[in-house]
N, C-alpha and C positions, 0 to 999 in steps of 0.2 A: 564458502557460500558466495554467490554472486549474485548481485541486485539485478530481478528480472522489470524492474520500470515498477510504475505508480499501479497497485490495485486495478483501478479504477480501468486502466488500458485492456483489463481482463473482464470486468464485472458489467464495462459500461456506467457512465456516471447515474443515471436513474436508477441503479439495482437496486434491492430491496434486499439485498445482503450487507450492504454499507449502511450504517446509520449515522446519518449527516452532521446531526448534532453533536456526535461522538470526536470526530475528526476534525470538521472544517470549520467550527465557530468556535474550537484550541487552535486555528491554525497548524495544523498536524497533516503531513504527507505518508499514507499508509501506501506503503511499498511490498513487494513479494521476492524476500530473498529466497534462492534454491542450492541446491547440492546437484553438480549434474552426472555424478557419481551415482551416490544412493537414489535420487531422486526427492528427496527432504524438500520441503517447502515451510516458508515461516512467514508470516506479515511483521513488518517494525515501520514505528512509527516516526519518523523526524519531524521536527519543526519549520515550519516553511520560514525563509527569509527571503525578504524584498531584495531582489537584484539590480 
């Protein structure tokens, strides 16, 4: 599986597919891992940390 970047870079951050509440007030970075094989896609969620 390989990390295709944050959701968000796909959905656009206003989507109406993301529910805000859900992610970004956990501090949680929803990302789209894929298969570039099968073509498999999955969202997972990390923890954001202050860099």
């Amino acid at each position: 599986m390989l990390d295709g970047g944050p959701v968000e870079d796909y959905l656009g951050s206003y989507s109406p597919y993301m529910e805000k509440s859900t992610w970004q007030e956990q501090n949680y970075c929803i990302h789209l891992l894929y298969c570039p094989d099968c073509h498999y896609d999955v969202r997972a969620a990390w923890e954001m940390v202050i860099v």
